[in-house]
N, CA and C atoms as an extended XYZ file, in Angstrom:
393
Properties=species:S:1:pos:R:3:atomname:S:1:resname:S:1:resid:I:1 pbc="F F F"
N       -39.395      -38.401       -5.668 N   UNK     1
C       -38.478      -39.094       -4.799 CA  UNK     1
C       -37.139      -39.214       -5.514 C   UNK     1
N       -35.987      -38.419       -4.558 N   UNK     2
C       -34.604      -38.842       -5.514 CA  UNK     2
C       -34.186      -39.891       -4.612 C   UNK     2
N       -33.727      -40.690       -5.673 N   UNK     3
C       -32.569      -41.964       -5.058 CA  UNK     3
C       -31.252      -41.375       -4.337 C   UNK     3
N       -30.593      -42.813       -3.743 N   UNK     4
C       -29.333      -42.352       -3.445 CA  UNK     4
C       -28.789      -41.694       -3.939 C   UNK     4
N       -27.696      -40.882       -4.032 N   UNK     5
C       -26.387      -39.840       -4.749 CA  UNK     5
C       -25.560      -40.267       -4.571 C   UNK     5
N       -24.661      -41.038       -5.736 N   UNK     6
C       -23.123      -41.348       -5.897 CA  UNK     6
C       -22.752      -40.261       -4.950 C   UNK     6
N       -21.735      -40.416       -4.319 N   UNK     7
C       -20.775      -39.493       -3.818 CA  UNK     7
C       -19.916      -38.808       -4.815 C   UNK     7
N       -19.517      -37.217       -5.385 N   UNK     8
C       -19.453      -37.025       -6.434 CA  UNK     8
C       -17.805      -37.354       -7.225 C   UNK     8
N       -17.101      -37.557       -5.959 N   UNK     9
C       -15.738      -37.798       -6.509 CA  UNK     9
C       -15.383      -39.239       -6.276 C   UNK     9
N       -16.028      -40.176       -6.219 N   UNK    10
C       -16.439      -41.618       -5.428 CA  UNK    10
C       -15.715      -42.473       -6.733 C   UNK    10
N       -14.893      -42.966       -6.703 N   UNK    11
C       -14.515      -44.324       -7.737 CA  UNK    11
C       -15.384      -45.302       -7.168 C   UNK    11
N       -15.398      -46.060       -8.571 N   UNK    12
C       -15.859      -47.392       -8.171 CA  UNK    12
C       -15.124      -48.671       -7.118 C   UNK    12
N       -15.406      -49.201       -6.497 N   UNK    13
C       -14.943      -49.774       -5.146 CA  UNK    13
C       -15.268      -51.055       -5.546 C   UNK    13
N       -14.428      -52.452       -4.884 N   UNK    14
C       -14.685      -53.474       -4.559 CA  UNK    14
C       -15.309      -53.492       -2.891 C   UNK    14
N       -15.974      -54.828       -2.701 N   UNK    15
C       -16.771      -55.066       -1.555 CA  UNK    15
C       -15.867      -54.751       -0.775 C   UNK    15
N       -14.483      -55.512       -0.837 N   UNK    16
C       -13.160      -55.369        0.075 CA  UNK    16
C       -12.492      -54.234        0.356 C   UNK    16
N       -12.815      -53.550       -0.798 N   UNK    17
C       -11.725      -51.670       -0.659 CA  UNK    17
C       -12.873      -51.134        0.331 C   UNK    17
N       -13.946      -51.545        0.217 N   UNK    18
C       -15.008      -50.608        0.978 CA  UNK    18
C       -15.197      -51.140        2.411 C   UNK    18
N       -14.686      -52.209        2.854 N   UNK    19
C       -14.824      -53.035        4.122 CA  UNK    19
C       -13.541      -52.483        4.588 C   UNK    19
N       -12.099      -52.500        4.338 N   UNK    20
C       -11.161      -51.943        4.247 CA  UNK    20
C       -11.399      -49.944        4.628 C   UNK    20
N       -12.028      -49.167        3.915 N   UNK    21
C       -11.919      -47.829        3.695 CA  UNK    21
C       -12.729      -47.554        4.918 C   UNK    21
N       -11.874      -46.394        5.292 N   UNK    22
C       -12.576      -45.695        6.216 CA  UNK    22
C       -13.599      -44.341        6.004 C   UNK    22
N       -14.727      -44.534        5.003 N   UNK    23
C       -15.385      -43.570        4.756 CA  UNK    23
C       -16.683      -43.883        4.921 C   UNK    23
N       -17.419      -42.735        4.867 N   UNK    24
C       -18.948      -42.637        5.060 CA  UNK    24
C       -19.704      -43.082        3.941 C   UNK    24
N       -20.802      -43.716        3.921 N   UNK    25
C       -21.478      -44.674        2.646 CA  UNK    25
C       -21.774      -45.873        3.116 C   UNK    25
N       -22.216      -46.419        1.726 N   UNK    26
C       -22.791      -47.160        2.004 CA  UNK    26
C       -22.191      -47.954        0.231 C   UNK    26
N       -21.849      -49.058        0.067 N   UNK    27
C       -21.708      -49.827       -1.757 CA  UNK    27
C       -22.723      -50.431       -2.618 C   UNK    27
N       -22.873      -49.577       -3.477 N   UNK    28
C       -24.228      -49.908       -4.264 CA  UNK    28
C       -24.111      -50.196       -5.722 C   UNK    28
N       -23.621      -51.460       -5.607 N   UNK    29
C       -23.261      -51.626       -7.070 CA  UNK    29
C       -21.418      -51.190       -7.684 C   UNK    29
N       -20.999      -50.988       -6.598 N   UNK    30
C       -19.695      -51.095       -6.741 CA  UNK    30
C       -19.559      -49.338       -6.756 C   UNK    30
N       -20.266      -48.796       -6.275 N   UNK    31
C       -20.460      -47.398       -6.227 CA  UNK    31
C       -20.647      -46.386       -4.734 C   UNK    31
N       -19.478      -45.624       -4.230 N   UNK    32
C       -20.063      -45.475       -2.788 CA  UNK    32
C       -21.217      -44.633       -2.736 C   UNK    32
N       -22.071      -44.406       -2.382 N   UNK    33
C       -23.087      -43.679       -1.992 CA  UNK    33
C       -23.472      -43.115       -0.706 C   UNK    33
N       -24.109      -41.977       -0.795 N   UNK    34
C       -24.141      -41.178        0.495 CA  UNK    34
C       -25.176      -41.841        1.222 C   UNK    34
N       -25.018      -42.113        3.108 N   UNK    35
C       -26.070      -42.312        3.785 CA  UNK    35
C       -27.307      -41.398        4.582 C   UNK    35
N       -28.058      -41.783        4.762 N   UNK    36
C       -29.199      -40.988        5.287 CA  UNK    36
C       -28.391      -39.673        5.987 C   UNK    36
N       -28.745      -38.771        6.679 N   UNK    37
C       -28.637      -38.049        7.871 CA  UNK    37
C       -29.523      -38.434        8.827 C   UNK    37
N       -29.171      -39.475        9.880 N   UNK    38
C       -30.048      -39.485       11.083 CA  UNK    38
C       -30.403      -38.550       11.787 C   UNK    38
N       -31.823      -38.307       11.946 N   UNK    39
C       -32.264      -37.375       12.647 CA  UNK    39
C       -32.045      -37.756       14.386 C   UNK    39
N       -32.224      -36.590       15.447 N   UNK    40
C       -32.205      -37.151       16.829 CA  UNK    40
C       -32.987      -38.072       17.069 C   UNK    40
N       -34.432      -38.367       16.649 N   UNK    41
C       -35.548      -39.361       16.978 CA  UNK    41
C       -35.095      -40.839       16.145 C   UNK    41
N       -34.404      -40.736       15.741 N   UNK    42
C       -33.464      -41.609       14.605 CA  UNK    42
C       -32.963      -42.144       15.742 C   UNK    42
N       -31.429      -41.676       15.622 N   UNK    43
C       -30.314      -42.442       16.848 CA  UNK    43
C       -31.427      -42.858       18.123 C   UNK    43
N       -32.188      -41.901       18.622 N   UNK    44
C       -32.502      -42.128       19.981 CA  UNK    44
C       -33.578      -43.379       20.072 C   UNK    44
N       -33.747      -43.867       19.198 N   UNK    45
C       -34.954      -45.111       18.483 CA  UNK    45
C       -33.475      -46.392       18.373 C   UNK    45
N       -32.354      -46.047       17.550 N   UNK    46
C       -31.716      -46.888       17.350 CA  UNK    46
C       -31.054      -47.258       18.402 C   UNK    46
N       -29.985      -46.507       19.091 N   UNK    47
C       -30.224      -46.591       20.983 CA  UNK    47
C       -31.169      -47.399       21.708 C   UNK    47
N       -32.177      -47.059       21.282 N   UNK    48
C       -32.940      -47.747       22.532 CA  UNK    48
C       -33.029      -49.143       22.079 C   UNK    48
N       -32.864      -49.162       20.732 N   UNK    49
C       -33.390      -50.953       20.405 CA  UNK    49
C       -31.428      -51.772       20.979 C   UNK    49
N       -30.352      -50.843       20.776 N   UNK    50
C       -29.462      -51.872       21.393 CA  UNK    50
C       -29.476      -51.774       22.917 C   UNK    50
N       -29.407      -51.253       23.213 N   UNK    51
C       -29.473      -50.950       24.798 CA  UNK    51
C       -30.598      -52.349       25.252 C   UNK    51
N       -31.839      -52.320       24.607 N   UNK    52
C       -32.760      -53.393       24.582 CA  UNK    52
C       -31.899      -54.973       24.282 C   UNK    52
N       -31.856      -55.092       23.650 N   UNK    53
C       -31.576      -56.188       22.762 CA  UNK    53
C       -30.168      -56.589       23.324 C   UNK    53
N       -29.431      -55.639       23.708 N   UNK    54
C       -27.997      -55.890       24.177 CA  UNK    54
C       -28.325      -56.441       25.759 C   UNK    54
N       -29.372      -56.393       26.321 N   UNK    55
C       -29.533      -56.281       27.759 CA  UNK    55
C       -30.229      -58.130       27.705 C   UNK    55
N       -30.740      -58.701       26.543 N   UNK    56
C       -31.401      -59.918       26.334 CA  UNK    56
C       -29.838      -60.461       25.445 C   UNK    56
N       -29.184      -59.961       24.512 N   UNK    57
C       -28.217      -60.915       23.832 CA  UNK    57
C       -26.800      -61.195       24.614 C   UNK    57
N       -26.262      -59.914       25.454 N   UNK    58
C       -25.231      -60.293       26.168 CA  UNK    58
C       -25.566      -61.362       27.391 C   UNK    58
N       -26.460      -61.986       28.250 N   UNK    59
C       -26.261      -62.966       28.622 CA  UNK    59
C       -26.297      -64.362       28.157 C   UNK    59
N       -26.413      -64.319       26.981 N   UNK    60
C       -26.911      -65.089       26.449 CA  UNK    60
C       -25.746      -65.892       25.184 C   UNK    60
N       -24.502      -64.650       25.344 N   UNK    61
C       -23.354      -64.893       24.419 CA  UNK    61
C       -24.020      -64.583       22.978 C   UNK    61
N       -24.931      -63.927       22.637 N   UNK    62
C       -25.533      -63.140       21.539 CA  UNK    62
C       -24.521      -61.796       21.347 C   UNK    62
N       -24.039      -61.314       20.106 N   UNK    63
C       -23.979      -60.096       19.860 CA  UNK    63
C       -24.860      -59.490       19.243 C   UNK    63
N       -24.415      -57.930       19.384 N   UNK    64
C       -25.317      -57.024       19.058 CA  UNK    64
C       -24.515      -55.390       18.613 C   UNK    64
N       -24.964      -55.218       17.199 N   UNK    65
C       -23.675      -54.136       16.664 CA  UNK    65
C       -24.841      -52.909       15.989 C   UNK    65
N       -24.311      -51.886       15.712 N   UNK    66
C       -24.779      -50.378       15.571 CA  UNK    66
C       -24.375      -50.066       14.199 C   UNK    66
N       -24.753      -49.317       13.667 N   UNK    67
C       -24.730      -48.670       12.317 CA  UNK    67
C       -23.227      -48.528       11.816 C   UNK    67
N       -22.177      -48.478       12.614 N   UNK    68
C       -21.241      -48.672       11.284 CA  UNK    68
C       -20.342      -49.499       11.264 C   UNK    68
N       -21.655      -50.877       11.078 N   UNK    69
C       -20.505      -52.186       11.497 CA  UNK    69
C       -21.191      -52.464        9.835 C   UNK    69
N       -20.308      -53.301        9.040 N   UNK    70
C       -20.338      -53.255        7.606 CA  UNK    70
C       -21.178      -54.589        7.385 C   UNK    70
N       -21.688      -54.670        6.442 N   UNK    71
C       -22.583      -56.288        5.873 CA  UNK    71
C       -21.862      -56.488        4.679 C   UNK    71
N       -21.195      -57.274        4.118 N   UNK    72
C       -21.374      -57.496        2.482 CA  UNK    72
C       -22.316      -58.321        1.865 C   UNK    72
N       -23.704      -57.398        1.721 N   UNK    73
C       -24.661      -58.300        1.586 CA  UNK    73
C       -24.874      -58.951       -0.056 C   UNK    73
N       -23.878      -58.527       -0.727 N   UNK    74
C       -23.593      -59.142       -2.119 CA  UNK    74
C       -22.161      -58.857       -2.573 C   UNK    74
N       -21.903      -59.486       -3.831 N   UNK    75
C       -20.498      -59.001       -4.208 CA  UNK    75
C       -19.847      -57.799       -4.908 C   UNK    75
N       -21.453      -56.498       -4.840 N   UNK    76
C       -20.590      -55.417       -5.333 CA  UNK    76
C       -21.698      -54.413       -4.255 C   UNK    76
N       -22.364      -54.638       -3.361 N   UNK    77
C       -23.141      -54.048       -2.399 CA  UNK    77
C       -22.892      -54.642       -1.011 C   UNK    77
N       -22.679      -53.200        0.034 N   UNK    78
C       -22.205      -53.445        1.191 CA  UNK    78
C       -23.380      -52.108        2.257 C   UNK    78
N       -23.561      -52.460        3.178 N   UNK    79
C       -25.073      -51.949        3.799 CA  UNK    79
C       -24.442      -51.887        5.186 C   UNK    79
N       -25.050      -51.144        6.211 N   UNK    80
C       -24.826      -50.821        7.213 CA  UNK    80
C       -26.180      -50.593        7.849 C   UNK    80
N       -26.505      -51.408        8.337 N   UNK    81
C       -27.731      -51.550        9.275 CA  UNK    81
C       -27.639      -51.025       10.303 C   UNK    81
N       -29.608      -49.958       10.772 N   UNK    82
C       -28.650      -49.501       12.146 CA  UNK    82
C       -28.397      -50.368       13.154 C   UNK    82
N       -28.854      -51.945       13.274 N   UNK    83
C       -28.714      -52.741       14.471 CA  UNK    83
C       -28.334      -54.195       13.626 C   UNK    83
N       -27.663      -54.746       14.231 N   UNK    84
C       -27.551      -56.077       13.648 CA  UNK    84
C       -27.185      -57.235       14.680 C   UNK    84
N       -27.852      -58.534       14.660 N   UNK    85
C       -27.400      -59.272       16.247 CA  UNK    85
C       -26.965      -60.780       15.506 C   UNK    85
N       -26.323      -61.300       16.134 N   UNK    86
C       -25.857      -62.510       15.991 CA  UNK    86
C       -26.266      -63.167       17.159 C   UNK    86
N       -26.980      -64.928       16.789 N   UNK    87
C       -27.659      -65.165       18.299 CA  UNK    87
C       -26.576      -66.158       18.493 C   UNK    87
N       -25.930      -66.646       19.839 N   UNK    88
C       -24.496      -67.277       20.630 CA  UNK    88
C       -24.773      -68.213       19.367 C   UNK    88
N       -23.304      -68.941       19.106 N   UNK    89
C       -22.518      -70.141       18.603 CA  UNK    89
C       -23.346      -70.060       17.287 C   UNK    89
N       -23.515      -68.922       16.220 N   UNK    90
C       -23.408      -68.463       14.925 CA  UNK    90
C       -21.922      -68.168       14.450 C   UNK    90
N       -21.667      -68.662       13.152 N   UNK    91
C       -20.240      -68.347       12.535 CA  UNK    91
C       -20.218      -67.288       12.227 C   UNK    91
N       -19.431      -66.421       13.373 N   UNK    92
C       -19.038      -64.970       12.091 CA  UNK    92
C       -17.608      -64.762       13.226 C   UNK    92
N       -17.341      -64.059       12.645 N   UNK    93
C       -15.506      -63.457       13.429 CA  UNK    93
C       -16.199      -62.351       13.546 C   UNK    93
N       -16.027      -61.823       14.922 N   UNK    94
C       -16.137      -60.948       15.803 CA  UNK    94
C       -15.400      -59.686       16.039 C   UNK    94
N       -13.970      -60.287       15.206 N   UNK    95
C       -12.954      -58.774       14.428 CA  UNK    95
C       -12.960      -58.565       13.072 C   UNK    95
N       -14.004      -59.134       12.407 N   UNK    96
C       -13.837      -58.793       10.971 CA  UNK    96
C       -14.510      -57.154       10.832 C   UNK    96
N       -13.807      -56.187       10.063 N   UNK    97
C       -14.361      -55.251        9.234 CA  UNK    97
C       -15.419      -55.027        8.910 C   UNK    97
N       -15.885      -56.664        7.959 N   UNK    98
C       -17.297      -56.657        7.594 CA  UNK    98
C       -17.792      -57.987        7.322 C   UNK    98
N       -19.082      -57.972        7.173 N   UNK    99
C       -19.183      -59.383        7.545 CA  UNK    99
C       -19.880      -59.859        6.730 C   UNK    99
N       -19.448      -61.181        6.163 N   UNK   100
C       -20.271      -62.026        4.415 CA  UNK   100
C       -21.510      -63.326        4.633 C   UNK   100
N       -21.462      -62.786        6.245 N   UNK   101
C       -22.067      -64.539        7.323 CA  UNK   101
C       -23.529      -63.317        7.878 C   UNK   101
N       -24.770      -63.891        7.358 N   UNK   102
C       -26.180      -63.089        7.662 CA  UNK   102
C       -26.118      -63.071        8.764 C   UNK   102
N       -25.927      -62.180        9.484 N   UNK   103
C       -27.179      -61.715       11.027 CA  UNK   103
C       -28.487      -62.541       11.021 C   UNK   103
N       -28.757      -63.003       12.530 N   UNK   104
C       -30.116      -63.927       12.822 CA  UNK   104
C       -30.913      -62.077       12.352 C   UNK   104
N       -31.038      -61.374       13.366 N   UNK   105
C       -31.645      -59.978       12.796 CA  UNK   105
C       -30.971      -58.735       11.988 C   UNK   105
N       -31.766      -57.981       11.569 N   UNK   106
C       -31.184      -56.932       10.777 CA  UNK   106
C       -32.259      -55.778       11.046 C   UNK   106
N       -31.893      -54.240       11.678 N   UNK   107
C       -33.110      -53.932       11.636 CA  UNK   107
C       -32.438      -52.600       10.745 C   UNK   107
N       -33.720      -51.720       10.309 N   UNK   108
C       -33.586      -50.412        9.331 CA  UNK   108
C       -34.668      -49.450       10.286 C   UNK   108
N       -34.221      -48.327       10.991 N   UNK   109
C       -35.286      -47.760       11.576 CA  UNK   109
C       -35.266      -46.419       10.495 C   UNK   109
N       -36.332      -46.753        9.742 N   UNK   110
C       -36.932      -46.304        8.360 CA  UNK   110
C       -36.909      -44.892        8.985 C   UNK   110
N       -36.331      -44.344        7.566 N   UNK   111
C       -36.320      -42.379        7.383 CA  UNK   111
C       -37.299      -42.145        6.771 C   UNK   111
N       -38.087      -41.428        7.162 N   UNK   112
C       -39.153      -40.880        7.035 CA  UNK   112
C       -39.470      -39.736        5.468 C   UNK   112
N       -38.073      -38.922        5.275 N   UNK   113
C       -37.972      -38.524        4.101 CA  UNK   113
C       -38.239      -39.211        2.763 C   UNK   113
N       -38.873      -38.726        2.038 N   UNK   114
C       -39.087      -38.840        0.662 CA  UNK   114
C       -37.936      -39.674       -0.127 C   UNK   114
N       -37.166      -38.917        0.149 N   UNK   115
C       -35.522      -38.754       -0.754 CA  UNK   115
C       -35.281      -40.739       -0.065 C   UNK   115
N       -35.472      -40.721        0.992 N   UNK   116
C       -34.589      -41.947        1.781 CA  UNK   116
C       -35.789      -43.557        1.742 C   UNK   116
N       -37.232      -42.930        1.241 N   UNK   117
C       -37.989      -44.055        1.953 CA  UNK   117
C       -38.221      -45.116        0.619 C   UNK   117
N       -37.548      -45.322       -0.963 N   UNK   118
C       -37.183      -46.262       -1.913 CA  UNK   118
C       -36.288      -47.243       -1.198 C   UNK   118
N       -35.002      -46.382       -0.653 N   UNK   119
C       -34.048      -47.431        0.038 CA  UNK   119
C       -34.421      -47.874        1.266 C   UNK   119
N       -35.270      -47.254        2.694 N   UNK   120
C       -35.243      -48.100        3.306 CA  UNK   120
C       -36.407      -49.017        3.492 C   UNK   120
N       -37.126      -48.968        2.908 N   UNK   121
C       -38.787      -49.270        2.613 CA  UNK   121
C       -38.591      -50.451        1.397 C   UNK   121
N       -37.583      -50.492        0.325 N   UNK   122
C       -38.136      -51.477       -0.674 CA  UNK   122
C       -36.313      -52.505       -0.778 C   UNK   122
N       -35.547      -51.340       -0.965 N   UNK   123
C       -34.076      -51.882       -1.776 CA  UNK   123
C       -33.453      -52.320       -0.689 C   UNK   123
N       -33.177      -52.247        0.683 N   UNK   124
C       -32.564      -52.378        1.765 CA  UNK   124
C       -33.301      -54.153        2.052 C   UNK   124
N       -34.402      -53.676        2.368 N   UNK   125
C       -35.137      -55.053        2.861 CA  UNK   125
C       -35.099      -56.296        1.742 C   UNK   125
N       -35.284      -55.822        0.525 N   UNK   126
C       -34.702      -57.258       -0.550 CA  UNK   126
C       -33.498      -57.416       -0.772 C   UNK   126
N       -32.731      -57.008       -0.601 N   UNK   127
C       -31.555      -57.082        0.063 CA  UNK   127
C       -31.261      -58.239        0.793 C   UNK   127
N       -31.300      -57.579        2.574 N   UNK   128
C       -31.397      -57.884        3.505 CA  UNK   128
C       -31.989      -59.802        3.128 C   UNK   128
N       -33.140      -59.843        2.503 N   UNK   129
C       -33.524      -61.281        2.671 CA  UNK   129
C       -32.953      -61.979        1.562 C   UNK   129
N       -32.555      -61.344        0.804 N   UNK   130
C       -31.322      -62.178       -0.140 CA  UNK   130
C       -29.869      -62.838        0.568 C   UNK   130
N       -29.768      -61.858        1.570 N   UNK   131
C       -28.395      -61.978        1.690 CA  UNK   131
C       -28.528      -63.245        3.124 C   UNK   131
């Protein structure tokens, strides 16, 4: 099983340059790193859970956001979940970049690859309940 891959020309980043930057990754230790490649059964799984969830949180004044809405789920690691919901009259700003205030949910619709299933199977989820 290989771990993530620094991105190879990747400086080291603050939480903020990376909430700020408009690039692909994910911050791991102050390091950008490359994200999965979603497969079609991927998106079409992650789709269906907002389409779901959006159809129960929008009346309800709940949001509900997609994979490249940013977390700073620590101060040198930043994560991109593929679904994330806020349930009505939770503190978070609704135009921020990225966000330092936990999601009621967080979901990871786990990659099946070798290469991907350390991060979304062990490092993502302790994470996630840290943050």
């Amino acid at each position: 099983m290989r771990p993530a891959r620094a991105i190879p020309t990747a400086p080291t980043m603050t939480l903020a340059e990376w909430a700020a930057a408009d690039v692909e990754g994910e911050l791991v230790d102050g390091i950008l790193v490359e994200e999965e490649m979603p497969s079609k059964l991927h998106e079409r799984v992650v789709a269906w859970l907002i389409i779901t969830l959006g159809q129960w949180a929008i009346p309800r004044g709940a949001a509900v956001y997609g994979s490249e809405h940013k977390l700073g789920v620590a101060p040198r690691r930043g994560r991109k979940p593929d679904v994330t919901v806020w349930i009505a009259n939770e503190p978070y700003d609704p135009d921020a970049v990225m966000d330092t205030t936990p999601p009621d949910v967080v979901i990871e619709v786990v990659t099946p690859t070798p290469r991907d299933a350390k991060r979304d199977r062990i490092e993502k989820p302790v994470e996630y309940a840290r943050f």
